[in-house]
One Martini backbone bead per residue (centre of mass of N, CA, C, O) as a GRO file, in nm:
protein
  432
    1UNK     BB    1   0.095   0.034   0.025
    2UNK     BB    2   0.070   0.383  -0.058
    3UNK     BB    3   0.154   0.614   0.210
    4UNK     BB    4   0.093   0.876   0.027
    5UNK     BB    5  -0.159   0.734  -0.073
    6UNK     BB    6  -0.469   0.852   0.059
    7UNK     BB    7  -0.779   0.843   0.277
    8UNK     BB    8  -1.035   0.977   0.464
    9UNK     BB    9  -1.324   0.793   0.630
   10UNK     BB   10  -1.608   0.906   0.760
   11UNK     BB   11  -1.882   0.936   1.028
   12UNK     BB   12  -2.005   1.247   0.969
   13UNK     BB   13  -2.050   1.595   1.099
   14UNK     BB   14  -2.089   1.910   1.176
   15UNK     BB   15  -2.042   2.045   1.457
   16UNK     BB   16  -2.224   2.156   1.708
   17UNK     BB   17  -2.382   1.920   1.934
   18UNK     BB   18  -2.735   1.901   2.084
   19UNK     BB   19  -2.861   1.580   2.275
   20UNK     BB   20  -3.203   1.561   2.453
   21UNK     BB   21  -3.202   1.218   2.452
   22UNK     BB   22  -2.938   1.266   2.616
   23UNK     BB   23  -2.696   1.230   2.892
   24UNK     BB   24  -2.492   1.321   2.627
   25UNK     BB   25  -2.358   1.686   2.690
   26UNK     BB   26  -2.267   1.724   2.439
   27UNK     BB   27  -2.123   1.689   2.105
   28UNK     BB   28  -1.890   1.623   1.852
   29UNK     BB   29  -1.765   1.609   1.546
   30UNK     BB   30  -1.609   1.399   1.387
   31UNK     BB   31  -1.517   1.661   1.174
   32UNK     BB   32  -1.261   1.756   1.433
   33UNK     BB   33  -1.099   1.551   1.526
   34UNK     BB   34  -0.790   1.542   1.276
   35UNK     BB   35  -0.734   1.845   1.309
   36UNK     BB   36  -0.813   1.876   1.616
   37UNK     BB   37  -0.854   1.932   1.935
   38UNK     BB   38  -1.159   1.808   2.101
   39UNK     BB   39  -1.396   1.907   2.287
   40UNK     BB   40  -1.523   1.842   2.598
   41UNK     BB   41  -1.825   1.646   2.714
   42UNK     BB   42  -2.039   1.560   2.944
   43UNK     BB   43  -2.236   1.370   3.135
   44UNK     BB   44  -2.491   1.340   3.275
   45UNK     BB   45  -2.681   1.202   3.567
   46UNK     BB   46  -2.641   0.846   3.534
   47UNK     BB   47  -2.591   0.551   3.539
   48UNK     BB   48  -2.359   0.340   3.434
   49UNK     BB   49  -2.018   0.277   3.340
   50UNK     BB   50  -1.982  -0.072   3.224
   51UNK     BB   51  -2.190  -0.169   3.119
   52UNK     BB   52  -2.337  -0.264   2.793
   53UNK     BB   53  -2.592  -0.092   2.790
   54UNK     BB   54  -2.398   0.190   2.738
   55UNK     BB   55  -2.373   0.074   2.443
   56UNK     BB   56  -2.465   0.261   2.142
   57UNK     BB   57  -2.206   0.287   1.955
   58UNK     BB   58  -2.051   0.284   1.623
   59UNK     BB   59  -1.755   0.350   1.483
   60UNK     BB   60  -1.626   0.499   1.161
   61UNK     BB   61  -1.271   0.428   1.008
   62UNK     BB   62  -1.113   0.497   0.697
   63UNK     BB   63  -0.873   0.359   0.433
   64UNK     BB   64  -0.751   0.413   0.117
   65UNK     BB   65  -0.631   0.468  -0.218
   66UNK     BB   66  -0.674   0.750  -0.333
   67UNK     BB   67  -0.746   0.790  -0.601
   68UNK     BB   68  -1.043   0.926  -0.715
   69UNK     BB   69  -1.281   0.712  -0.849
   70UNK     BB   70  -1.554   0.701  -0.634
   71UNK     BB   71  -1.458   0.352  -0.539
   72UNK     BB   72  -1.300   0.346  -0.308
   73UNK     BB   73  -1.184   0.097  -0.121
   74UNK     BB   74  -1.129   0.000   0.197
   75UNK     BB   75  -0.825  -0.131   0.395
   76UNK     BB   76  -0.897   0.047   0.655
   77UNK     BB   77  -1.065  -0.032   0.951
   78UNK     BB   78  -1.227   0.137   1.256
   79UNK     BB   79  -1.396  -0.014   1.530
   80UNK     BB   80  -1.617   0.158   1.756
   81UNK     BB   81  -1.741   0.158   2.083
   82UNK     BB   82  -2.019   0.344   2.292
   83UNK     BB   83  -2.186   0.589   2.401
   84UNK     BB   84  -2.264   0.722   2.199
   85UNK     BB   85  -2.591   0.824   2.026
   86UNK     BB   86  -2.404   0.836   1.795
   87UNK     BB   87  -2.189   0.803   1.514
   88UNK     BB   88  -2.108   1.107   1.438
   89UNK     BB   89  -1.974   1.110   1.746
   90UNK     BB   90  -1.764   1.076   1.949
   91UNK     BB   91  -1.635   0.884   2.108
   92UNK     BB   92  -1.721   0.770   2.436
   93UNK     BB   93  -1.592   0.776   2.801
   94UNK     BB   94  -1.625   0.630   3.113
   95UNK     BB   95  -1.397   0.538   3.351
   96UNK     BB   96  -1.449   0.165   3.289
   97UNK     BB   97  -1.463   0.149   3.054
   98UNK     BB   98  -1.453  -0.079   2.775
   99UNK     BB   99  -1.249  -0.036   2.493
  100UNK     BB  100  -1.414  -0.145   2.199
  101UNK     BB  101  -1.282  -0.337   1.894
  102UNK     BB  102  -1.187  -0.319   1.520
  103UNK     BB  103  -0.964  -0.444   1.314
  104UNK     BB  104  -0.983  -0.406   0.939
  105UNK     BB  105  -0.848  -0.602   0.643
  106UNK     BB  106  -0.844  -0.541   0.284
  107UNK     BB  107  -0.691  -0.687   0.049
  108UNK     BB  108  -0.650  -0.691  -0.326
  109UNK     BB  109  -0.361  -0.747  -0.244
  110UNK     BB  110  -0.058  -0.792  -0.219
  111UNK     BB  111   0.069  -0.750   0.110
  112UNK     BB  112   0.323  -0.600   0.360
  113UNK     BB  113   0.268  -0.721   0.695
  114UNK     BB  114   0.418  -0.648   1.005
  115UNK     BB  115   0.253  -0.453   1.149
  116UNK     BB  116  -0.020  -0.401   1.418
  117UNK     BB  117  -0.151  -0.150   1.591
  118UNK     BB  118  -0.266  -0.014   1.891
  119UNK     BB  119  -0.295   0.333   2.078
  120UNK     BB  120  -0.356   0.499   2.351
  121UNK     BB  121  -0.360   0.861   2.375
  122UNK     BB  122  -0.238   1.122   2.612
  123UNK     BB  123  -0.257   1.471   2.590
  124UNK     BB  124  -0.050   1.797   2.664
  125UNK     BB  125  -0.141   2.103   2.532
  126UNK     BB  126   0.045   2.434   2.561
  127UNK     BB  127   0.104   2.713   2.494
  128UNK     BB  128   0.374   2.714   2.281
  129UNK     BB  129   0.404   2.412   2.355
  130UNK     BB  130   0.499   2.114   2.361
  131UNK     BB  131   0.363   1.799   2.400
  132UNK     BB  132   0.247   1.579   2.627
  133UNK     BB  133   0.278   1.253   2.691
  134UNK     BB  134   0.050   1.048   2.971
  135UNK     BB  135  -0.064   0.830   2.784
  136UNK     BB  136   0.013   0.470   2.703
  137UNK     BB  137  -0.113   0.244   2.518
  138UNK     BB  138  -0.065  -0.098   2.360
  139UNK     BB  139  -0.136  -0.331   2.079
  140UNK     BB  140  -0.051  -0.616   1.962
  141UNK     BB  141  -0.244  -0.764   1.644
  142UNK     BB  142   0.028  -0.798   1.476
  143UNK     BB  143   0.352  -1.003   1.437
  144UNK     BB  144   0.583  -1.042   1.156
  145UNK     BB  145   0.745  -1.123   0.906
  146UNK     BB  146   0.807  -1.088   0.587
  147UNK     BB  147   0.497  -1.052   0.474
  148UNK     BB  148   0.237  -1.123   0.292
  149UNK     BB  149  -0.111  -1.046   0.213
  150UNK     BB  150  -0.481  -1.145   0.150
  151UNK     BB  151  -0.724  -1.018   0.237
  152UNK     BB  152  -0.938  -1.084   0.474
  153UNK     BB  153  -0.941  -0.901   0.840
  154UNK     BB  154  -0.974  -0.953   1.198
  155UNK     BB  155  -0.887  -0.750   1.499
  156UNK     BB  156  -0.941  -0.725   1.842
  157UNK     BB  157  -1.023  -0.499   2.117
  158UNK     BB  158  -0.902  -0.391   2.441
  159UNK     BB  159  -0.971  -0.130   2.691
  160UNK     BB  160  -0.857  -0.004   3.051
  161UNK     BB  161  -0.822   0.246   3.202
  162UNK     BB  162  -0.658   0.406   3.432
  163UNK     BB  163  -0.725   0.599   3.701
  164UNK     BB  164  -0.397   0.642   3.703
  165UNK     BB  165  -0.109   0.867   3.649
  166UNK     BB  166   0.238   0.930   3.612
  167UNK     BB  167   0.447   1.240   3.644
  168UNK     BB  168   0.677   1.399   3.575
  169UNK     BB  169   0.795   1.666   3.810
  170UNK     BB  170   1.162   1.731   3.831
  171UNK     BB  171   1.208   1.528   4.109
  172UNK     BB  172   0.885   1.422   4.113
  173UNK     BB  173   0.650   1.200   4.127
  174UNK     BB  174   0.340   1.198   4.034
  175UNK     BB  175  -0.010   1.129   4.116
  176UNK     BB  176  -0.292   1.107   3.875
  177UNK     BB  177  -0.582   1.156   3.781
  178UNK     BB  178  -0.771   1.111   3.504
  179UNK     BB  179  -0.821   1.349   3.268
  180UNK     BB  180  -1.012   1.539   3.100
  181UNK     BB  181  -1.147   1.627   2.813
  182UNK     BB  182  -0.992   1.943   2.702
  183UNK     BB  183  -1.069   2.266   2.585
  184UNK     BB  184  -0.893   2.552   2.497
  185UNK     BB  185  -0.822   2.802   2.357
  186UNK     BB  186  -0.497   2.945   2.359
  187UNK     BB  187  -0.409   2.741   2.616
  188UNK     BB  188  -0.561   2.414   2.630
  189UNK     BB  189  -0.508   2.062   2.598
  190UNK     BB  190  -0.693   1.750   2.633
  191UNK     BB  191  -0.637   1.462   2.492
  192UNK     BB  192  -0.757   1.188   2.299
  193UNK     BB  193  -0.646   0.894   2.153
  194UNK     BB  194  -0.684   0.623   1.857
  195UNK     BB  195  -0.424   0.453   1.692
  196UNK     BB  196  -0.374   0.293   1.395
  197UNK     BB  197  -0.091   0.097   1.296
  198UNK     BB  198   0.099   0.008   0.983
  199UNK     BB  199   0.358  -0.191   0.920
  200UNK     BB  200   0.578  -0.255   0.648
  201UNK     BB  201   0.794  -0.241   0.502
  202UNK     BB  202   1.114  -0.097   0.499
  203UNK     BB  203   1.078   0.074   0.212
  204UNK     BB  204   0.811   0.189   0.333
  205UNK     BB  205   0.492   0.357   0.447
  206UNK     BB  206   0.352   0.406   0.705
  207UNK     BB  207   0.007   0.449   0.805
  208UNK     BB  208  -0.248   0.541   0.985
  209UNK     BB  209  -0.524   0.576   1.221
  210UNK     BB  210  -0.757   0.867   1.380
  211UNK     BB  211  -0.974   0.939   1.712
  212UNK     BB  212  -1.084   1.066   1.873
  213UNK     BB  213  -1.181   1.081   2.205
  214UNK     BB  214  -1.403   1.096   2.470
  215UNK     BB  215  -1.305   1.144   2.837
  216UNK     BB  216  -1.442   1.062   3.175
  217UNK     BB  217  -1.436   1.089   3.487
  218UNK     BB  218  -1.618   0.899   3.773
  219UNK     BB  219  -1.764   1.163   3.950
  220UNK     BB  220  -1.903   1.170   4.289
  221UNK     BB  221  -2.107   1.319   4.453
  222UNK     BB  222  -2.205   1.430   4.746
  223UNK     BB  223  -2.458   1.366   4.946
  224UNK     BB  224  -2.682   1.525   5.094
  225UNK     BB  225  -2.892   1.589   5.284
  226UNK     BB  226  -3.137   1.438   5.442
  227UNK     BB  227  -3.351   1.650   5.389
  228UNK     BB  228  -3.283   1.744   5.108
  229UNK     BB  229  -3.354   1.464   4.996
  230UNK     BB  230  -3.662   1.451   5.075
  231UNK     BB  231  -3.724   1.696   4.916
  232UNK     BB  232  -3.670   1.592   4.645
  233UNK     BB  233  -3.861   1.291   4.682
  234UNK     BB  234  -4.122   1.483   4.746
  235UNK     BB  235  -4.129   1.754   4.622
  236UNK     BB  236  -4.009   1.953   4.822
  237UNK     BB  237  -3.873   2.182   4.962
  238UNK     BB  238  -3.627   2.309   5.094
  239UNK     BB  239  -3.425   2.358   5.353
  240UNK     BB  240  -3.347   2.589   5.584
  241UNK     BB  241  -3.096   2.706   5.778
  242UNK     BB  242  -3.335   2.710   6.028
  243UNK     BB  243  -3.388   2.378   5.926
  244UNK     BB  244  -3.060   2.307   5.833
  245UNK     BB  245  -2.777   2.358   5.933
  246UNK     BB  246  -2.581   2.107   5.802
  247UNK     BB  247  -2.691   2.184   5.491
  248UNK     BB  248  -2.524   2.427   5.537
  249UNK     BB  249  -2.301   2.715   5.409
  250UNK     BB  250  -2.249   3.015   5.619
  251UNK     BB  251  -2.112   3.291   5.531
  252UNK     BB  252  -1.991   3.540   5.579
  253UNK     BB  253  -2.051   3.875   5.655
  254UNK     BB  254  -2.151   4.172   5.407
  255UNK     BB  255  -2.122   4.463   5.252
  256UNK     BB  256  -2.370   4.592   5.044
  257UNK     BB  257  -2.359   4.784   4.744
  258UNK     BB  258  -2.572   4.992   4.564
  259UNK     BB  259  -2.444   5.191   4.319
  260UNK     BB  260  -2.748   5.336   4.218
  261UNK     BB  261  -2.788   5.386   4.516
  262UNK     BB  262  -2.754   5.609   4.782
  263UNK     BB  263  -2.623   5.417   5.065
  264UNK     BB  264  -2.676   5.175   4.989
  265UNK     BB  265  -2.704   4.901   5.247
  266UNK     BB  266  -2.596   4.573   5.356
  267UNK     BB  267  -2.638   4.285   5.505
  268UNK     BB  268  -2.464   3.972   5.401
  269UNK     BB  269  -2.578   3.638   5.352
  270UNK     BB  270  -2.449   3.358   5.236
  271UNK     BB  271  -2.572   3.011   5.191
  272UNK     BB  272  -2.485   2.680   5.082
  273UNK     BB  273  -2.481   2.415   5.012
  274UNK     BB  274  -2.443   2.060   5.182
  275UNK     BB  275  -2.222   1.985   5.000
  276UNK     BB  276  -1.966   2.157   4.780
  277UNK     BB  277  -2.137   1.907   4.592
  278UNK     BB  278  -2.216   1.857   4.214
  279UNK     BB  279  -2.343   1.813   3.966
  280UNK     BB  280  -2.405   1.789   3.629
  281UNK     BB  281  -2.722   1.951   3.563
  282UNK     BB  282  -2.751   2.072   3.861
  283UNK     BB  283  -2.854   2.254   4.125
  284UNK     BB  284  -2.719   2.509   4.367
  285UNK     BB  285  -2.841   2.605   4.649
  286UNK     BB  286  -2.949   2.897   4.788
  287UNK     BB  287  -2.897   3.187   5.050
  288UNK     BB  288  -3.028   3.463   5.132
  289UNK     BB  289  -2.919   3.784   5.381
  290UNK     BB  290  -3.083   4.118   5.422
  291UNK     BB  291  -2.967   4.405   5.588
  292UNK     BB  292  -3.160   4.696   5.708
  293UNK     BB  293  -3.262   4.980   5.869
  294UNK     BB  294  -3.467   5.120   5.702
  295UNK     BB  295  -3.329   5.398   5.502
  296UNK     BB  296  -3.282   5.194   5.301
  297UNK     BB  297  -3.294   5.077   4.957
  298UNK     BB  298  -3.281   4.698   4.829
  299UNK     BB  299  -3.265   4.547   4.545
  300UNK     BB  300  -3.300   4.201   4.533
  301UNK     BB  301  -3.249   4.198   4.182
  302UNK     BB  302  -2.914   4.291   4.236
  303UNK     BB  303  -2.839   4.073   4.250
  304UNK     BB  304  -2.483   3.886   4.249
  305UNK     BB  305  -2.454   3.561   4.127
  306UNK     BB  306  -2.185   3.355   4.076
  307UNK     BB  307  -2.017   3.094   3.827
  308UNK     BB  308  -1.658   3.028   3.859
  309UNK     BB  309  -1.422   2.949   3.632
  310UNK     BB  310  -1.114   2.804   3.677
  311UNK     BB  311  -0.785   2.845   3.500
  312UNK     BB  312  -0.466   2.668   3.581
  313UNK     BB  313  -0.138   2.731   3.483
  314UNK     BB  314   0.176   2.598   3.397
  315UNK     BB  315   0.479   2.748   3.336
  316UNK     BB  316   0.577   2.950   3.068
  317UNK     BB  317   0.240   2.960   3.000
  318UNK     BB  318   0.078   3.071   3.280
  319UNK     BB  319  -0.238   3.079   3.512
  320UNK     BB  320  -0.509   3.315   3.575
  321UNK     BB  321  -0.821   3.215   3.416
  322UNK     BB  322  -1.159   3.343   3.420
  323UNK     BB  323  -1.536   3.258   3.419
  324UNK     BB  324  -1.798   3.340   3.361
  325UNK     BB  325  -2.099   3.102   3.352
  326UNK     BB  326  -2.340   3.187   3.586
  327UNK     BB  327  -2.608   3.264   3.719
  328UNK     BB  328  -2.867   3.383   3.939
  329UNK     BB  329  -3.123   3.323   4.130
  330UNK     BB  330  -3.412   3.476   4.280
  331UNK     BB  331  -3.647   3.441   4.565
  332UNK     BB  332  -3.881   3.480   4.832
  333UNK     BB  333  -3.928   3.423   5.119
  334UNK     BB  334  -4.188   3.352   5.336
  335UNK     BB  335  -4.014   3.553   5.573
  336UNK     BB  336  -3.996   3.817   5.468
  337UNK     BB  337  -3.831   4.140   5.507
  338UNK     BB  338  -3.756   4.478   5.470
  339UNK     BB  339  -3.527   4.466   5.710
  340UNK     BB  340  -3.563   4.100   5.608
  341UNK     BB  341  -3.428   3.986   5.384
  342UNK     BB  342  -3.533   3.675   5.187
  343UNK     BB  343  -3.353   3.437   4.940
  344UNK     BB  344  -3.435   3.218   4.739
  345UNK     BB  345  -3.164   3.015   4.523
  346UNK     BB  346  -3.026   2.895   4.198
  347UNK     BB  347  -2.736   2.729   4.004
  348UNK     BB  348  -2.628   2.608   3.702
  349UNK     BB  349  -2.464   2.312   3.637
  350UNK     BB  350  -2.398   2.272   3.351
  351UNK     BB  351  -2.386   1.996   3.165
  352UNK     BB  352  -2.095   2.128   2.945
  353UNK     BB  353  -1.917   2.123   3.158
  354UNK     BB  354  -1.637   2.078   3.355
  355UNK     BB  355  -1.481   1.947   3.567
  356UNK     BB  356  -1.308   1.929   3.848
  357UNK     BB  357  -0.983   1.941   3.858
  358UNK     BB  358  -0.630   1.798   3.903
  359UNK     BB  359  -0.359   1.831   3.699
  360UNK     BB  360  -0.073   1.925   3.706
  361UNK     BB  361  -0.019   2.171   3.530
  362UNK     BB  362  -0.360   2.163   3.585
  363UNK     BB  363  -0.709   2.337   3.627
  364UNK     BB  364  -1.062   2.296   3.722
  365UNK     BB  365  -1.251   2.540   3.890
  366UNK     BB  366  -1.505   2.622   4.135
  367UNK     BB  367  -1.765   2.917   4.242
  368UNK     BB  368  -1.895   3.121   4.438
  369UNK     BB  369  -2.002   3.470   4.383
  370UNK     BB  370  -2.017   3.799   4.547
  371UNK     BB  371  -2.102   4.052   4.420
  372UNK     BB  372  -2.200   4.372   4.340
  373UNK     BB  373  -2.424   4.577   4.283
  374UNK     BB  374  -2.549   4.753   3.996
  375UNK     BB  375  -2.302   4.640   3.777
  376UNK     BB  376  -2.180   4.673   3.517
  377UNK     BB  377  -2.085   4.427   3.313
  378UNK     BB  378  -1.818   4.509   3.230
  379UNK     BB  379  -1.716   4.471   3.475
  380UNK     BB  380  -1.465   4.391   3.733
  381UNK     BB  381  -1.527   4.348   4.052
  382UNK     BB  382  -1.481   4.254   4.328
  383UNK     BB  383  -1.527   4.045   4.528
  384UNK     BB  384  -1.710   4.000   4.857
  385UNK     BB  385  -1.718   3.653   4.776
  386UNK     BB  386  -1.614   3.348   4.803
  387UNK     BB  387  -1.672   2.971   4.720
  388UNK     BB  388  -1.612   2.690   4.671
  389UNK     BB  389  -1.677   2.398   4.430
  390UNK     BB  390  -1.778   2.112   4.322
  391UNK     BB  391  -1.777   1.918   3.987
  392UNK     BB  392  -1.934   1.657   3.899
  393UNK     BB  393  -2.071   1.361   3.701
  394UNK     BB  394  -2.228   1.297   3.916
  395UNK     BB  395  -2.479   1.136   4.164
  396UNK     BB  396  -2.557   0.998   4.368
  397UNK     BB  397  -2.732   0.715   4.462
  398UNK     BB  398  -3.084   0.833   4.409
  399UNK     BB  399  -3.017   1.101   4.335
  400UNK     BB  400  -3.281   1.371   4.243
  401UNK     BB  401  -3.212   1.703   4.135
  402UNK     BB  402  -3.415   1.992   4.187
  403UNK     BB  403  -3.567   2.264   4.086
  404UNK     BB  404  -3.705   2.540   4.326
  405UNK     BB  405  -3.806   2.715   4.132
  406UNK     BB  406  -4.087   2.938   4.041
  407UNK     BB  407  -4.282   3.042   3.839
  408UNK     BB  408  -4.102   3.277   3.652
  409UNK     BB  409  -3.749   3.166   3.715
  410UNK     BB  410  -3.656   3.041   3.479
  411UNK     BB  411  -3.341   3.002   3.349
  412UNK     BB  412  -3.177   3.189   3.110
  413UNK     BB  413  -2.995   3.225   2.805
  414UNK     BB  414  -2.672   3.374   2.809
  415UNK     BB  415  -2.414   3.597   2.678
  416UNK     BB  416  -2.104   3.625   2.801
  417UNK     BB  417  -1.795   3.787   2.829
  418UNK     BB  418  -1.566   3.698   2.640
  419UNK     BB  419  -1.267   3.592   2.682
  420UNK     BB  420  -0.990   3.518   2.462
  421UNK     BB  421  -0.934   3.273   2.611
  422UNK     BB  422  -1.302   3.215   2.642
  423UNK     BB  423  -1.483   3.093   2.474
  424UNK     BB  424  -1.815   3.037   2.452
  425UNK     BB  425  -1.920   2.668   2.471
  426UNK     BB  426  -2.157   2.716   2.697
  427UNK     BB  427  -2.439   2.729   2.910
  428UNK     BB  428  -2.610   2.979   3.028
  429UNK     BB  429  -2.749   3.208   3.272
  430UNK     BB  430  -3.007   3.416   3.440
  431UNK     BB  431  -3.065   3.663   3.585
  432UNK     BB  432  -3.411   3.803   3.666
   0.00000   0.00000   0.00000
């Protein structure tokens, strides 16, 4: 086979794709894959890990003979089983899925295939830096000496990925768990992908077919409170933390500034649901109250509370940058008064983000932050307060947290002002 004339040919379509029949979303068309690392997306919680029942799709990916007579018959192709809910979308994989597959040769004639190789490999390419792999395995599914082949072949493969991988950094090996597949446009990527390899002759050149494939770590949520699941389960409010003292984290109080009138000042407490971890896809619930002397007004619209993602490089080019994903609805406690606002609310972990990780030289965390009241968009003020949330792939098991919003209350999409770094390609929420 000539090394040099070929073609690929697969199963995509271009485009975000978000799929609402499934909970792995969004999902990324496999015509982004070949050109450059594809952004992850995680699936919402729910569903088992590793059972057969998970696999949903076949992956076809293929090399011809590049002739260009629109009849080239494939001799090299490449199918994979997924999670994903269709064929056109990048292979999908959680935590211990077993990756597997076939590589299938058809020769037309005879040719000399000395090995065929399966390969799964994980890099991270840090912006103006070289490329780093941190995870390879290899199958070798045929090794032989030099002879020709001819005719249908066909050989089975599986991978299951390991929790946690080993990293040099400095004179230290560091042990971190497997990294989700990540994408920021001009700063990080973290990419997975599956080559097949076929090596000819001395004198021939080797072939390749590679396809990204989605991975992520399978992260659960840890349980709530008590109370906050019995609410959950009956479909009732969740408690207020002065009937759930446990179920909440009351944060320091801050004194509240609204721009727009003069001298309105309130003293502010916010306090997040607690234990402060979420899965992707459910409400954060949140308890604010707003105290002040009765001599000034306090417009409780202009609550200002944001879900912030950071990320976090090291190294030659790295750096610490912010955005806002999400904003906060926020509605009257009945037990609200004048001189004491009292406000339940809640900010929308969407489904579309990445999970919270921790990997050598980068990281993505989330907060919860009380800006400044009345503040216009473009401003960047300090925040009153933050407290970080971790956000899971998953909730616990049994645990199916519910939006508390009244009707007319329910979080609309918005577009929030990306910087450079940080297309947003992600669904945002916008306190009405």
């Amino acid at each position: 086979m000539d090394g040099n004339a070929f073609s690929i040919q697969q199963h995509s379509s271009a485009g975000f794709l978000f799929d609402r029949e499934t909970p792995f979303s969004p999902f990324y068309s496999a015509e982004d894959a070949p050109a450059s690392p594809s952004p992850t997306q995680p699936p919402s919680p729910g569903g088992s890990s590793s059972s057969i029942s998970s696999i949903r799709s076949q992956h076809r990916y293929c090399l011809t003979n590049g002739k260009g007579k629109g009849n080239d018959q494939p001799w090299l192709t490449l199918l994979v089983s997924s999670r994903s809910p269709r064929p056109k979308f990048l292979p999908f994989f959680i935590g211990k899925d077993t990756i597997s597959g076939i590589v299938e040769l058809d020769l037309a004639k005879p040719e000399t295939v000395r090995e065929v190789k399966v390969t799964i490999k994980g890099e991270t390419i840090h912006f103006t830096q070289e490329p780093h792999t941190f995870l390879e395995i290899s199958h070798i599914l045929i090794r032989q000496p030099s002879r020709k082949l001819s005719g249908k072949y066909s050989y089975p493969f599986s991978f299951v990925l390991p929790d946690n991988v080993r990293v040099d950094e400095l004179n230290w090996v560091m042990v971190y768990p497997l990294p989700p597949k990540f994408h920021e446009k001009g700063s990080l990527y973290i990419d997975y992908k599956i080559v097949v390899t076929v090596r000819h002759g001395l004198f021939s050149v080797d072939n390749s077919l590679m396809t990204n494939i989605v991975y992520m770590p399978e992260t659960i949520a840890e349980p709530p409170s008590a109370l906050r699941e019995q609410a959950y389960l009956k479909e009732l409010p969740v408690a207020l933390p002065v009937l759930d003292p446990g179920g909440w984290k009351m944060l320091p109080p801050v004194e509240a500034v609204d721009t727009l009138v003069p001298n309105a000042t309130a003293t502010a407490r916010l306090s997040i649901a607690n234990p402060l971890s979420f899965a992707l896809g459910t409400p954060i619930p949140l308890f604010l109250e707003l105290s002040n002397d009765g001599a000034t007004y306090v417009d409780p619209n202009s609550i200002d509370v944001r879900l912030v993602r950071t990320l976090t490089t090291r190294g030659v080019s790295g750096g610490v940058h912010k955005l806002d994903v999400a904003r906060a609805v926020f509605w009257p406690a009945s037990d609200s008064s004048p001189r004491r606002i009292k406000l339940c609310g809640e900010v929308i972990a969407g489904r579309s983000f990445t999970p919270s990780f921790v990997f050598s030289k980068c990281s993505v965390q989330y907060s919860i932050v009380l800006y400044p009241m009345h503040l216009p968009e473009q401003t960047k003020p300090d925040p009153l307060l933050e407290e970080e949330v971790l956000l899971a792939l998953r909730n616990a098991q049994g645990v199916v947290p519910r939006s508390q919003a009244p009707p007319g209350v329910t979080p609309a999409q918005i577009e929030l002002q990306p910087s450079r770094l940080f297309p947003v390609d992600f669904g945002l929420v916008r306190v009405r």
